[in-house]
C-alpha positions in Angstrom: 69.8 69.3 80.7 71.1 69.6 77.3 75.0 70.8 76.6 74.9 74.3 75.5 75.7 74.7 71.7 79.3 76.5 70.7 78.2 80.3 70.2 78.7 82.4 67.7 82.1 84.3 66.9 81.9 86.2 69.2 81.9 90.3 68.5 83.5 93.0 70.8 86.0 91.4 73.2 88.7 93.1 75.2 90.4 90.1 75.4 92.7 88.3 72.7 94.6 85.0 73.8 98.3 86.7 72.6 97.3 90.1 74.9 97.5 91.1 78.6 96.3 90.1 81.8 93.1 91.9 82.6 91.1 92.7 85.2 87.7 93.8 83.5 84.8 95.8 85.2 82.1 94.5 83.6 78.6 92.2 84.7 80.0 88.6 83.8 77.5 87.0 82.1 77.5 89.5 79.1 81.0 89.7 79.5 81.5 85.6 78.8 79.7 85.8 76.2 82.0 88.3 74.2 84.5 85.1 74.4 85.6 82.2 72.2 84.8 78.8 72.5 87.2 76.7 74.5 89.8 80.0 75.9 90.7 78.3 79.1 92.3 75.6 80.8 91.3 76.5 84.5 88.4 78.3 85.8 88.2 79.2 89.4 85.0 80.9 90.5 83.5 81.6 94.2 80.6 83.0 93.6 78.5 84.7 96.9 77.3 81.8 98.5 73.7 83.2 98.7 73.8 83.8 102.4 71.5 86.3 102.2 73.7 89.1 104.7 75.5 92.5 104.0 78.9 91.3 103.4 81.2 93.9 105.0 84.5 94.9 105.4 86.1 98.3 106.9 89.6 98.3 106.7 91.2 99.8 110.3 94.7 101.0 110.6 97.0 102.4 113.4 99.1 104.9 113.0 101.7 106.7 114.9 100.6 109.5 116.7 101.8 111.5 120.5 97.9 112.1 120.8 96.8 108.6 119.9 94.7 106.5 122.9 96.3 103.3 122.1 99.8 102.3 123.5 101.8 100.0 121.6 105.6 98.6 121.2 107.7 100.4 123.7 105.0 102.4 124.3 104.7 104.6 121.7 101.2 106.2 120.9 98.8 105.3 118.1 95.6 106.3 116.9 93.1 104.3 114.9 91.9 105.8 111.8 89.0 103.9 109.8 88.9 103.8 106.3 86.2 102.7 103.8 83.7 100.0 104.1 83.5 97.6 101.2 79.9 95.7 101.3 78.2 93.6 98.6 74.6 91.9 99.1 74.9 87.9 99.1 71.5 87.2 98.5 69.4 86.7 95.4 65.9 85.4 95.2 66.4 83.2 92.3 69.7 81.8 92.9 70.2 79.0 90.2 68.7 81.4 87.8 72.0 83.5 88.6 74.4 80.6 88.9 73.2 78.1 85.9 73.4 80.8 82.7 77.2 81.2 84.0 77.9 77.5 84.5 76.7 77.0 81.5 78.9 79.5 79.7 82.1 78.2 81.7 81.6 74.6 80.1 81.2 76.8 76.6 84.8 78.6 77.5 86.9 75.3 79.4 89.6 74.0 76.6 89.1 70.4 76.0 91.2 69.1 78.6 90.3 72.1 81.2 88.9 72.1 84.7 86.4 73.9 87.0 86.5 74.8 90.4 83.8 75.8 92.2 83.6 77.3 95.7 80.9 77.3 97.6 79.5 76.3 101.1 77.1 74.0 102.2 73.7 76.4 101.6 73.9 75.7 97.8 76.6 73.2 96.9 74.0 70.0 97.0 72.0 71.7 94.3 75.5 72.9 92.1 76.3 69.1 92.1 73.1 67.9 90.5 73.2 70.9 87.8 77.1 69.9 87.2 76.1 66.4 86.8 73.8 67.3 84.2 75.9 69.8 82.4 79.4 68.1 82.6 78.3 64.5 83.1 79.0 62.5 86.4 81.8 60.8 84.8 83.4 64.7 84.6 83.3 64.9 88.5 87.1 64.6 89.5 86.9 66.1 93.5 84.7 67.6 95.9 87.5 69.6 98.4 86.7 70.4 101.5 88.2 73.4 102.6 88.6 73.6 106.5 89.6 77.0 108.8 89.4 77.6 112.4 88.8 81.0 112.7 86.1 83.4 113.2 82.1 83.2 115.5 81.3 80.2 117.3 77.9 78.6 117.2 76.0 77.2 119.9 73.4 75.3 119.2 74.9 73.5 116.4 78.0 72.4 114.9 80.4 75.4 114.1 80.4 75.5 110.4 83.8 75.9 109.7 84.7 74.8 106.3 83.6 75.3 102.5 83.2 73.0 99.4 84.7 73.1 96.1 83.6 70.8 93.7 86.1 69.9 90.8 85.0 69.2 87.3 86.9 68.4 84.0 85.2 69.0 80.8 86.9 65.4 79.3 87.6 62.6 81.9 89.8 61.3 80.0 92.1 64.1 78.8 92.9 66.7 82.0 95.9 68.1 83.8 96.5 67.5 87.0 100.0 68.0 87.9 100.2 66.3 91.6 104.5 66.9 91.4 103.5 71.1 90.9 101.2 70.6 94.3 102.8 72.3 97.0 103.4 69.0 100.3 101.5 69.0 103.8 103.6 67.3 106.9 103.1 63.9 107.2 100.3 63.6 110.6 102.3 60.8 111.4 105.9 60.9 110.5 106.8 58.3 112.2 105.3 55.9 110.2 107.4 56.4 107.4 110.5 56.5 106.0 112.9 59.6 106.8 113.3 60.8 103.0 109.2 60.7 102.7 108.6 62.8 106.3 110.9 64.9 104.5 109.4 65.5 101.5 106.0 65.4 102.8 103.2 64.3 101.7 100.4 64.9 98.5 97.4 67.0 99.9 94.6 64.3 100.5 90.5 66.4 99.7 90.4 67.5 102.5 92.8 70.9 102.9 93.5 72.8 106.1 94.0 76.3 105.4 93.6 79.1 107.8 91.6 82.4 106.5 92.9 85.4 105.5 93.9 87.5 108.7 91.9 90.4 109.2 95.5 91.9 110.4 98.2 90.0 107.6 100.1 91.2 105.0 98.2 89.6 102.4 94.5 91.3 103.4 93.2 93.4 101.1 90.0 94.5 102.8 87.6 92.7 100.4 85.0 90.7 102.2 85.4 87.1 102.1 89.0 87.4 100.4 90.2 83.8 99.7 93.7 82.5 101.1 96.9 82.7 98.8 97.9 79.1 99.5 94.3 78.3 98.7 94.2 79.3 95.0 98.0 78.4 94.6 97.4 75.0 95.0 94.3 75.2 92.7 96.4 77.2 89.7 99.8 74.5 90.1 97.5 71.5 89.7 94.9 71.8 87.0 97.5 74.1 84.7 100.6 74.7 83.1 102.7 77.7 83.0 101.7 80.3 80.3 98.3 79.1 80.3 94.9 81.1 80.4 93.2 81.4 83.5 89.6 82.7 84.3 87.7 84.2 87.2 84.8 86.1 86.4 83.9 86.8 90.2 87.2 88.0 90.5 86.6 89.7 93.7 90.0 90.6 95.5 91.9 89.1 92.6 93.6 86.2 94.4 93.1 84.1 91.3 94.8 86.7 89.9 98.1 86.8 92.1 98.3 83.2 91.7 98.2 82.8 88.4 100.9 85.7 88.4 103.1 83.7 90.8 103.2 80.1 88.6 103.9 81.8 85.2 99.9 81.7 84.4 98.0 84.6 82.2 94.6 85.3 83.6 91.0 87.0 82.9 89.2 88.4 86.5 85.9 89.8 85.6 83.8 91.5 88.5 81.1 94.0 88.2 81.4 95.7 91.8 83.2 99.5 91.9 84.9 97.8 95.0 86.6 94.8 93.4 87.3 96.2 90.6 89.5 99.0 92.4 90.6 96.3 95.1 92.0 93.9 92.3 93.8 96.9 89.8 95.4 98.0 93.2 96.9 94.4 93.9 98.1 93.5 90.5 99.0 96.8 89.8 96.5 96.8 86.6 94.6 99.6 85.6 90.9 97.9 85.0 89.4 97.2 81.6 85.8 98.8 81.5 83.4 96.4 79.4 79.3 97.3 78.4 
């Protein structure tokens, strides 16, 4: 695969590198192409993993009432009222002919000494390493994380698949941030085994991250199906950038890129085309969303 070639100027952009945060409704790919060569240091996408189900989500809340059917603390009465069902179909017959125009435009849109994460699971992420091979090179390949969660079905005639991969790419292998001292610490498995000052300080997350999901009854849920973990994207955000820095997500989703990039001092782009997400993420970061054609 060849590199793609720097575009044109682009024409028509809502974005301008001294503006806003935006969260823009808008179909990605002709969206990333409205922008100019080289805008980002981190780009985080997690784009549906092709599992070819319904991804659903209706949001359920109790509320105080003396003719609800549900008892709760100190027996008060509650009723259960269900709100609306957000859905969006995971599943395209040509995948890579989705995935690989994208790719190719967040290689365009990386600053020289930017990064790419990209989540997937283990349907399609053997494939997305070949095609990043070829359009970053091999030597570009910094991490493939491995995500683990217990939570959720279990399977029985198999192993429980219960984690997802990100692979980890810098556009220049030899010029990148990575700012391990920013990294939030994990406890020591064995804190024993060292000193006293290092159990506690804890100790640089290895690949491998523990993480539970988002719970379907925390604070930080917002509803969306398959809404990525805070702590997740934190950690992403404080290693591979600095503060006041551009970050991208144009499968923004619920717009946890978004609050993390908030959090550490980072601007940030979320791009999503879905009604849904778009609604989901201006509610969150309290932005009104930027319509795009």
């Amino acid at each position: 695969m060849s590199l793609p070639q720097p575009s044109p100027e682009p024409q028509g952009s809502v974005w301008s590198p001294d503006g806003p945060d935006l969260v823009v409704h808008s179909e990605n790919l002709g969206f990333l192409r409205t922008l100019p060569d080289e805008s980002f240091r981190l780009i985080y996408i997690d784009p549906p993993f092709n599992t070819g189900k319904q991804q659903t989500r209706r949001s359920i809340t109790a509320v105080r009432s003396e003719e609800g059917t549900r008892v709760g603390f100190k027996g008060r009465s509650y009723e259960t009222v269900r709100g609306a069902t957000l859905r969006y179909a995971d599943s395209f017959a040509e995948y890579w002919d989705f995935l690989e125009p994208r790719l190719e435009e967040a290689w365009r849109l990386l600053a020289p000494d930017g990064t790419l994460y990209l989540h997937l699971d283990y349907r399609e992420v053997h494939y997305a390493k070949v095609l990043l091979d070829a359009l970053f090179g091999r030597d570009s390949f910094l991490n493939e994380i491995i995500w683990a969660y217990d939570y959720g079905g279990r399977a029985k005639g198999r192993w429980p698949a219960k984690h997802d991969n990100i692979l980890v790419y810098v556009k220049d292998p030899t010029n990148y941030v990575f700012d391990s001292a920013e990294v939030d610490r994990e406890p020591y498995m064995a804190p024993g085994l060292v000193t006293a000052e290092k159990a506690a300080l804890g100790k640089l997350p290895t690949d491998v991250w523990w993480h539970t999901i988002v719970s379907p009854t925390g604070r930080e849920k917002t509803g969306y199906p398959t809404q990525k973990p805070l702590g997740v994207l934190r950690r992403i955000v404080a290693a591979s950038s600095e503060r006041g820095d551009w970050v991208l997500d144009f499968f923004g989703g619920s717009g946890t890129t978004g609050a993390a990039a908030r959090e550490l001092g980072r601007r940030f782009v979320l791009v999503d085309e879905s009604p849904d997400a778009v609604r989901v993420m201006g509610e969150r970061l309290q932005l009104d969303p930027v319509p795009h054609r």
